[in-house]
Backbone as ProteinMPNN parsed JSONL, in Angstrom:
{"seq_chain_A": "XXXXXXXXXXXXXXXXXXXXXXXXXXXXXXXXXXXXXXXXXXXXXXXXXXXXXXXXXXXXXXXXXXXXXXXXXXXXXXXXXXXXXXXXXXXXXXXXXXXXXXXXXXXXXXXXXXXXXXXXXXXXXXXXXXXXXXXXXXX", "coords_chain_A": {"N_chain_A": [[-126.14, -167.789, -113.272], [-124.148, -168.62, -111.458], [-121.666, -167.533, -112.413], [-122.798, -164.925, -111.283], [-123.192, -165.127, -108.411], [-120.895, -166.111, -107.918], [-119.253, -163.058, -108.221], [-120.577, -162.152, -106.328], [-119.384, -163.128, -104.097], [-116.751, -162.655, -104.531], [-116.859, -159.787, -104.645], [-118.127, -158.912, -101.484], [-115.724, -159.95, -100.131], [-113.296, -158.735, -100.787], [-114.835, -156.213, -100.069], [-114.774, -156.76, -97.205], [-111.99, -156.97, -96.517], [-110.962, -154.764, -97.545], [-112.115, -153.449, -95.609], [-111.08, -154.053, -93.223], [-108.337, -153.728, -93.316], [-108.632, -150.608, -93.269], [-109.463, -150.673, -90.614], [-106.447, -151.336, -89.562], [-105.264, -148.743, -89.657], [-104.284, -147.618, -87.099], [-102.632, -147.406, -84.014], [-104.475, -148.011, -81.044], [-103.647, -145.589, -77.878], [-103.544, -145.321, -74.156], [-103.779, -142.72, -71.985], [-103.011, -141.802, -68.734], [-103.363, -138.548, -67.617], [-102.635, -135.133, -65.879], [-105.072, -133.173, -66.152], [-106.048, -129.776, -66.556], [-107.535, -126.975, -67.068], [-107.814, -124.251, -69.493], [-107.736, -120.061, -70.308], [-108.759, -117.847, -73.347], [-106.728, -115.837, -72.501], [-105.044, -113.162, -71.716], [-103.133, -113.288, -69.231], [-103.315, -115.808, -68.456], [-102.07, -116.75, -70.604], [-100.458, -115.84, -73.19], [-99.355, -112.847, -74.816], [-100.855, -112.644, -76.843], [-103.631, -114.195, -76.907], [-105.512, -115.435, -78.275], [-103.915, -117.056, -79.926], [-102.152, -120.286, -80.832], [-99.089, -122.251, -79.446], [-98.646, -123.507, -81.873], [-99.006, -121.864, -83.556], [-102.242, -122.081, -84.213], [-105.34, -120.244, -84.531], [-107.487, -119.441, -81.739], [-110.62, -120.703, -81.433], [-113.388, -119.635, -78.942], [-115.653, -122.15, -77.826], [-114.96, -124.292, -79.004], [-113.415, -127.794, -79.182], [-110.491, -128.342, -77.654], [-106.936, -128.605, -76.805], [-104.156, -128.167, -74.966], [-100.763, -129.829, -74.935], [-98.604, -131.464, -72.659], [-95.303, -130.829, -73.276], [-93.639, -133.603, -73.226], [-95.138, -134.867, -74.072], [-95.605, -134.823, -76.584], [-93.49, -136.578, -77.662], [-94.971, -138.925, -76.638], [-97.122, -139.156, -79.505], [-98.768, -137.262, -79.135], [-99.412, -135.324, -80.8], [-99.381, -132.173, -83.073], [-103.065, -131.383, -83.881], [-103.939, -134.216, -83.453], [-106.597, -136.149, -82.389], [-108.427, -136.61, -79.338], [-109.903, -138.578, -76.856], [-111.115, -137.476, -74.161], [-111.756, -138.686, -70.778], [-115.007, -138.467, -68.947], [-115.886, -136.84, -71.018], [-118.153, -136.46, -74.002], [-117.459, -135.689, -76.679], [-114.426, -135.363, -78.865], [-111.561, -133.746, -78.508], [-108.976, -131.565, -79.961], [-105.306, -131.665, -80.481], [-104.388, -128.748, -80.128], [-102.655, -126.7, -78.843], [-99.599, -126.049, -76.938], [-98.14, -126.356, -73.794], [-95.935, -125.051, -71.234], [-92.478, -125.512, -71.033], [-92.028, -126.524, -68.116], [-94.068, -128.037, -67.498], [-94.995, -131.909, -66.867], [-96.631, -134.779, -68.395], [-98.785, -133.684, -68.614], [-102.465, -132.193, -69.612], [-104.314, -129.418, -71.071], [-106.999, -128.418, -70.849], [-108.91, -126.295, -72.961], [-111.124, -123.624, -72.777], [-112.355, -121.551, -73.443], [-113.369, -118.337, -73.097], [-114.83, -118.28, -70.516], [-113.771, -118.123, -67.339], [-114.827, -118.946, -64.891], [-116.125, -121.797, -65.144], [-113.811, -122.712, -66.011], [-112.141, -122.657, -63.538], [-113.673, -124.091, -62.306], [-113.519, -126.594, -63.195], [-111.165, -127.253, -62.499], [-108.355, -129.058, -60.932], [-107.371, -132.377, -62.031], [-106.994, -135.854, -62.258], [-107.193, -137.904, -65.037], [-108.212, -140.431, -67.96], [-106.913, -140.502, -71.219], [-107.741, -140.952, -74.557], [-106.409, -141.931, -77.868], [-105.503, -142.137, -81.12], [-102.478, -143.585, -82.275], [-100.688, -143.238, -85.276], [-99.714, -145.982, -87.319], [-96.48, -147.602, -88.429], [-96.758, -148.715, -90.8], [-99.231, -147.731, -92.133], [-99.001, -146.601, -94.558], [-98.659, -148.678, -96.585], [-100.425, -150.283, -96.259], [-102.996, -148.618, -97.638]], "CA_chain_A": [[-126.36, -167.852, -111.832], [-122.735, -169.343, -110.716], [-121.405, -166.098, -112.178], [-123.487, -163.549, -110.45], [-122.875, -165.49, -106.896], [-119.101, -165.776, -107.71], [-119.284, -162.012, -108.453], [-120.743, -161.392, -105.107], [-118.19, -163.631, -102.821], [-115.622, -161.423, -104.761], [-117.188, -158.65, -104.051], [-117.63, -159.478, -100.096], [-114.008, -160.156, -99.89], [-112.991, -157.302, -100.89], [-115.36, -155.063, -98.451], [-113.991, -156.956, -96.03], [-110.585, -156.894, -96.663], [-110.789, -152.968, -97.057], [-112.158, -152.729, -94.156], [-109.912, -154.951, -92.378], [-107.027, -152.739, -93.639], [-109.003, -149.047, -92.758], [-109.221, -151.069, -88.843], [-105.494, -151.421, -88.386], [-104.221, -147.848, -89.657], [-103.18, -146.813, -86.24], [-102.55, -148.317, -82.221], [-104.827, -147.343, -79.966], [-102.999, -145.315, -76.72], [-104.673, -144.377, -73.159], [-102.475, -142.422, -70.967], [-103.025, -141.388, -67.296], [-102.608, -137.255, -67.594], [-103.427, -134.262, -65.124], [-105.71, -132.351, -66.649], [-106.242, -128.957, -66.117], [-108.167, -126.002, -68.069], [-107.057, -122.711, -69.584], [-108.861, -119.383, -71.06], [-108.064, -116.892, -73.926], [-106.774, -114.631, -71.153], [-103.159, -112.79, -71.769], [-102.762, -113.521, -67.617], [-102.693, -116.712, -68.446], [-101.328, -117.486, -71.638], [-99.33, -114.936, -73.555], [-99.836, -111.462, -74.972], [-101.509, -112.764, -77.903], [-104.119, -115.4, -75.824], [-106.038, -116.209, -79.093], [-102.931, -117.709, -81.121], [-101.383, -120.957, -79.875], [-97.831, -122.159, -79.774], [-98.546, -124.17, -83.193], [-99.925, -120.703, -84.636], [-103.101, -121.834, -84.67], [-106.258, -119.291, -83.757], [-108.163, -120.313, -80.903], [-112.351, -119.999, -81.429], [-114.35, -120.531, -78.043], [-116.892, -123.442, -78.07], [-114.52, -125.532, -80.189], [-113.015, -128.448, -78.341], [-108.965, -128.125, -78.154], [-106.29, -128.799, -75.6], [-102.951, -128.06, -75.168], [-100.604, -130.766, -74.449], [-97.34, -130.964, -72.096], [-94.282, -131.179, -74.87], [-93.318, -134.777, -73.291], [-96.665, -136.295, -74.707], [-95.318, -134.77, -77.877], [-92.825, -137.792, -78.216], [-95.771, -140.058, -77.08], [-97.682, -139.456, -80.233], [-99.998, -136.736, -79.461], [-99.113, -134.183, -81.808], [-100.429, -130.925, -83.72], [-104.353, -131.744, -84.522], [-104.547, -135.448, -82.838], [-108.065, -136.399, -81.946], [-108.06, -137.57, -77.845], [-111.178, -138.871, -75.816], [-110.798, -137.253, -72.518], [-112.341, -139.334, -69.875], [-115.68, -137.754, -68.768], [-116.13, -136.466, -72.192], [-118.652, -137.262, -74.855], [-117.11, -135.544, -77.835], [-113.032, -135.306, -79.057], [-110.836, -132.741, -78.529], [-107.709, -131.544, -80.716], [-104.296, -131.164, -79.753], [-103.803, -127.347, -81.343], [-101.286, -125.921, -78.683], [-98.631, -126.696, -76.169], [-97.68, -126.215, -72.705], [-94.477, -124.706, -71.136], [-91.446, -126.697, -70.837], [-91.826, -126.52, -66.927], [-95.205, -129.463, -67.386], [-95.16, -133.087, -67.711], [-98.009, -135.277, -68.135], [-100.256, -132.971, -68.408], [-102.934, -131.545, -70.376], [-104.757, -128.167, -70.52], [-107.843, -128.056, -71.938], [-109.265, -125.042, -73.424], [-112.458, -123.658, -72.499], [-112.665, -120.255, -74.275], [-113.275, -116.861, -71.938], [-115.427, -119.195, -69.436], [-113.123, -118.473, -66.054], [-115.963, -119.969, -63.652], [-115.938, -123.174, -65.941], [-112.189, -123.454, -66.102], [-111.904, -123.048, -62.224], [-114.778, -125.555, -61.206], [-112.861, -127.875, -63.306], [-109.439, -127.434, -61.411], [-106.748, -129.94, -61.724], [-107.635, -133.676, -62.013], [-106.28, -137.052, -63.154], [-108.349, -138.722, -66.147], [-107.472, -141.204, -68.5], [-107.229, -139.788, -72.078], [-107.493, -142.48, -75.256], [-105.92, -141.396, -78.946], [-104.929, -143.471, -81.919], [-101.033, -143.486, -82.895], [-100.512, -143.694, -87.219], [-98.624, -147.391, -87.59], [-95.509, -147.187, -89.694], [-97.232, -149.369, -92.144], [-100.282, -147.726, -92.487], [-99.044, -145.872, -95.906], [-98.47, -149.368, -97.451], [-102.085, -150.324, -96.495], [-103.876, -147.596, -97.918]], "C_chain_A": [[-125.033, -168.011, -111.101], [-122.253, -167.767, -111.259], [-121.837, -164.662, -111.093], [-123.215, -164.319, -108.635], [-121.549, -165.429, -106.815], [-118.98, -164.029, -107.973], [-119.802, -161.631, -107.101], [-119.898, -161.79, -104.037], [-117.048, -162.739, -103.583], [-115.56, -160.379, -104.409], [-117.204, -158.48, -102.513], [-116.311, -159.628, -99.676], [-113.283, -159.485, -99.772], [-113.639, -156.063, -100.143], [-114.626, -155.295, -97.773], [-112.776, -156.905, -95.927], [-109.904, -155.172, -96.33], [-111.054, -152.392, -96.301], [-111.497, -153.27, -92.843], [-108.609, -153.942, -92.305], [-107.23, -150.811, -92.828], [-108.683, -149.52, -90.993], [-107.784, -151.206, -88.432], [-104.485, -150.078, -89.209], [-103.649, -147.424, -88.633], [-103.434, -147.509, -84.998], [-103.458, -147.431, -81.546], [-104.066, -147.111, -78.189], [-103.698, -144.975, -75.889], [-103.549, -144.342, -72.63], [-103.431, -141.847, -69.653], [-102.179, -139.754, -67.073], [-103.088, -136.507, -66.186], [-103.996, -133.402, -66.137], [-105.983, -131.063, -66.052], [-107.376, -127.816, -67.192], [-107.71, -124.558, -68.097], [-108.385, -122.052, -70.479], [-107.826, -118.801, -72.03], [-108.024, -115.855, -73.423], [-105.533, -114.395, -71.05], [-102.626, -113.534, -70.148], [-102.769, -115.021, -67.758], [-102.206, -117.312, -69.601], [-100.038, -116.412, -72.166], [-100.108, -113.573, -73.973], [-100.711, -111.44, -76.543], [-102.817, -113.963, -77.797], [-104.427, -115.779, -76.788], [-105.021, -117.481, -80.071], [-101.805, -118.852, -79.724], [-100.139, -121.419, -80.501], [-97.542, -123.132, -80.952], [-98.853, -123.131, -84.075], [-101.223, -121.155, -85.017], [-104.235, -120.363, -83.621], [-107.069, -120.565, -82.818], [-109.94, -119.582, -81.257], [-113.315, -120.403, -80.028], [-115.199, -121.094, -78.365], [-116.25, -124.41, -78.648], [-113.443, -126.244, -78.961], [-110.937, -128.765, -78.535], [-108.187, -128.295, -76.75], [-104.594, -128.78, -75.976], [-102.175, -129.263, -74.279], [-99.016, -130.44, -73.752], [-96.428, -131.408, -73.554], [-93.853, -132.503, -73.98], [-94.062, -135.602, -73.935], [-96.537, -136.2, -76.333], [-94.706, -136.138, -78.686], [-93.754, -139.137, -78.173], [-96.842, -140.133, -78.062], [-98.904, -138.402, -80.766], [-99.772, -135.388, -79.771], [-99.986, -132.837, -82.25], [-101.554, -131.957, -84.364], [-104.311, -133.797, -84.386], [-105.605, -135.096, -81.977], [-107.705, -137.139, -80.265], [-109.37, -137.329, -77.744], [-110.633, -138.512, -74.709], [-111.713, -138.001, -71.469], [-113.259, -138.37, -69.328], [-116.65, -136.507, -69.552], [-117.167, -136.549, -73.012], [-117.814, -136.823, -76.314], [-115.338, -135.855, -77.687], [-112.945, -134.183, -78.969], [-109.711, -132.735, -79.972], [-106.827, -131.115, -80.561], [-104.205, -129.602, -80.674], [-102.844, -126.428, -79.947], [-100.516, -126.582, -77.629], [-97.986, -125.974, -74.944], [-96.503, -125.428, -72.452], [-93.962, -126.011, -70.632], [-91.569, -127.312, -69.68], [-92.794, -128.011, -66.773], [-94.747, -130.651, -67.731], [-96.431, -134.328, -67.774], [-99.037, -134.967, -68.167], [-101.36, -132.693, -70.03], [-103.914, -130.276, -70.124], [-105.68, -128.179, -71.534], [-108.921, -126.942, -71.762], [-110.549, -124.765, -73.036], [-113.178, -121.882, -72.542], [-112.369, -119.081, -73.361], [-113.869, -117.657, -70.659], [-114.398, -119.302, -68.46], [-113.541, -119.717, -65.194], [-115.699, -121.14, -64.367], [-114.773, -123.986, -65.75], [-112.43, -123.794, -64.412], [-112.536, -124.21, -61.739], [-114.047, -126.881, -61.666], [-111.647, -128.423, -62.75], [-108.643, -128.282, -62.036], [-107.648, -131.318, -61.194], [-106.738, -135.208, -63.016], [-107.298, -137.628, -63.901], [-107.116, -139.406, -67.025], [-107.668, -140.977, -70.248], [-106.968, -140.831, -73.602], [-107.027, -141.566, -76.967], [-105.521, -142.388, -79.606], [-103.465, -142.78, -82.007], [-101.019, -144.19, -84.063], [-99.603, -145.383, -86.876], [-97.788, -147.051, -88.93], [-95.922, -147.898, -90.777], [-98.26, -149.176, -92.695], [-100.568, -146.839, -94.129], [-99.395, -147.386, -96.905], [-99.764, -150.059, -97.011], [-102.934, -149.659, -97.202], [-104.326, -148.575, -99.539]], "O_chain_A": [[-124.94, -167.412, -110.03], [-122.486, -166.826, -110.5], [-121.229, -163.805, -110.453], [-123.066, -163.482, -107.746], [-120.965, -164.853, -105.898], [-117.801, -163.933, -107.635], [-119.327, -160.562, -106.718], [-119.635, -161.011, -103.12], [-116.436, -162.026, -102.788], [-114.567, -159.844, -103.915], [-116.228, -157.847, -102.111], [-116.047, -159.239, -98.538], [-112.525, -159.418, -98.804], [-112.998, -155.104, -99.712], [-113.739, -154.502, -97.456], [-112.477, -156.72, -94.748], [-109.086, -154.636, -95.582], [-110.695, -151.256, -95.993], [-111.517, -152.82, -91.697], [-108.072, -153.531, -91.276], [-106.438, -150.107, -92.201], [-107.901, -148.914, -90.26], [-107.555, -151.225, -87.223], [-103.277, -150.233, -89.389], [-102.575, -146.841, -88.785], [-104.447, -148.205, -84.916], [-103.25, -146.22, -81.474], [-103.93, -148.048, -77.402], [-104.656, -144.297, -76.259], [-102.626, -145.156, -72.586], [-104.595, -141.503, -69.855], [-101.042, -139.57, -66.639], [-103.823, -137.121, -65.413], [-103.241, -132.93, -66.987], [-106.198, -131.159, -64.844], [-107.918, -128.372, -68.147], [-107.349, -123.852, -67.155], [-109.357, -122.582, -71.017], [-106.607, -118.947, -71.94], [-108.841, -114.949, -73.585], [-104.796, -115.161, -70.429], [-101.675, -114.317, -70.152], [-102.011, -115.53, -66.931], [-101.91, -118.505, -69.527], [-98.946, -116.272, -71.616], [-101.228, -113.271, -73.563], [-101.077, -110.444, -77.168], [-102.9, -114.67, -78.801], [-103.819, -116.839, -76.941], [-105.419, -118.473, -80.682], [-101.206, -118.637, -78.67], [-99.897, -121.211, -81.69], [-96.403, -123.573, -81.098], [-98.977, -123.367, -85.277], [-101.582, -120.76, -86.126], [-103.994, -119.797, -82.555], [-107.23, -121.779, -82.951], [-110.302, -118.406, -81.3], [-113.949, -121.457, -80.071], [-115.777, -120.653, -79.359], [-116.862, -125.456, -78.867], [-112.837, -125.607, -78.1], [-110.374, -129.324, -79.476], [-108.784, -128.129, -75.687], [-104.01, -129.24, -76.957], [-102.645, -129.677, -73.219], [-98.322, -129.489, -74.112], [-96.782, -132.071, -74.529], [-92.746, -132.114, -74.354], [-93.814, -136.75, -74.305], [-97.02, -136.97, -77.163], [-95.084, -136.643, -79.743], [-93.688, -140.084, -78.957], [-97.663, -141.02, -77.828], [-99.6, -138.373, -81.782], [-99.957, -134.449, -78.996], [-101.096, -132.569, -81.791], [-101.311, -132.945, -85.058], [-104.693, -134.493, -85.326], [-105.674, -134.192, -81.144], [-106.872, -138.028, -80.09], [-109.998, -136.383, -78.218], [-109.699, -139.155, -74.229], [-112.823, -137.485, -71.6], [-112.718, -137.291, -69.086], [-117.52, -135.725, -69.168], [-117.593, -137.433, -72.268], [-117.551, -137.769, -77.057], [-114.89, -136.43, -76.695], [-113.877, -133.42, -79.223], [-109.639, -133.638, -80.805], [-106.944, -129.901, -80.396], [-103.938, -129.59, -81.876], [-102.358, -125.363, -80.328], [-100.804, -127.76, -77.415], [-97.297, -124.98, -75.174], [-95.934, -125.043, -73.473], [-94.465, -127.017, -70.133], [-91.347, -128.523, -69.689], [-92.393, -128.953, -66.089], [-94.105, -130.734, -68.778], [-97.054, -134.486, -66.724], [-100.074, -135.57, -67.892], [-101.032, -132.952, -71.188], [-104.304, -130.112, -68.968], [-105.455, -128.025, -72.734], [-109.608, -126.719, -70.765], [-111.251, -125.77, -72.922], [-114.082, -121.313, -71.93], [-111.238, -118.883, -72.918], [-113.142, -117.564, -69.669], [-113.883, -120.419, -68.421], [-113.045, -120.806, -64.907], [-114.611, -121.563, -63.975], [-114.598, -125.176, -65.491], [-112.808, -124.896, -64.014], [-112.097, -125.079, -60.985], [-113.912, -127.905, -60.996], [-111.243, -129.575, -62.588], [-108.289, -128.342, -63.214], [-108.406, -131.328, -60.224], [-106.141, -135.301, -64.088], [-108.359, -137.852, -63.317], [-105.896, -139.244, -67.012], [-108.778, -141.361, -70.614], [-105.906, -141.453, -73.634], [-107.486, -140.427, -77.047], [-105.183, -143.444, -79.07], [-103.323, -141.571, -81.829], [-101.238, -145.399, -84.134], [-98.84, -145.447, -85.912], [-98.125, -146.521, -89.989], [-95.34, -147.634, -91.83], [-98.636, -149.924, -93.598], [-101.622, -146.54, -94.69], [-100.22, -147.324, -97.816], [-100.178, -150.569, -98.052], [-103.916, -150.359, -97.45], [-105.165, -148.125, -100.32]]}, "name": "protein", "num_of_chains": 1, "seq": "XXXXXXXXXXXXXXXXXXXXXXXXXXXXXXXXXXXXXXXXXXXXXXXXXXXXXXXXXXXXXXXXXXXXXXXXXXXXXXXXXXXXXXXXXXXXXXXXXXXXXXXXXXXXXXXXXXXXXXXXXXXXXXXXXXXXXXXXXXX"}
C-alpha cells in the first residue's frame, strides 16, 4: 500500500513539473499594429502574387499575414502563430512587407477584394509567444 501511494506522489510530481516546464517555453508579447489586408493580386503584390517574400505559396482560406520587417526584430518571424484582436482563430507570419512599413501588418485574405476593402486600415492589438533562450535546456 505505502508503495503504490509513494509511486503515485512520484508520479504527480513529475506531471506537474513537465508541465510546469512545457508553461514557460516562451514570453507572451501583445503589440499595438495597423492592420491592413492584402489579395493574391499582381497590382498589389508582385508579379508572382501567390509566392511570398519567404518563398512560401499562398492558398486562399488559410489564415496568414505578412508582417512589417521591424516586427521582424520584435520576434515575429517566418511561421509565428499571432492572435489578431477580433479574431477567433491564429494566423501565420508567412510573408513580409516593403521596407517603406512600420508597425504594421497585412493580413491576407486570398482573391476576396470586397473583404479586404471593408476591412481597410485599423489599429488592433495582436498577442504572440516569443521562444525564451532557455527553453532548449527545459525540454
Amino acid at each position: 500500500m505505502k508503495i503504490t501511494l509513494y509511486t503515485i506522489i512520484l508520479c504527480s510530481i513529475f506531471i506537474y513539473s513537465c508541465k510546469t516546464r512545457e508553461d514557460v517555453k516562451c514570453e507572451n508579447k501583445t503589440l499595438e499594429v495597423i492592420a491592413t489586408a492584402y489579395n493574391s493580386l499582381a497590382y498589389q503584390t508582385s508579379s508572382n502574387p501567390s509566392i511570398t517574400a519567404f518563398g512560401d505559396s499562398l492558398t486562399p482560406g488559410l489564415r496568414y499575414i505578412a508582417v512589417s520587417r521591424d516586427l521582424l526584430d520584435s520576434g515575429l518571424v517566418h511561421n509565428t502563430k499571432v492572435k489578431i484582436q477580433g479574431f477567433d482563430s491564429l494566423f501565420i507570419v508567412k510573408d513580409k512587407m516593403n521596407r517603406r512599413y512600420r508597425k504594421r501588418i497585412d493580413i491576407y485574405m486570398g482573391n476576396d477584394v470586397k473583404k479586404a476593402k471593408i476591412w481597410g486600415k485599423r489599429k488592433v492589438n495582436i498577442d504572440y509567444c516569443l521562444p525564451r533562450n532557455d527553453s532548449i535546456i527545459l525540454k
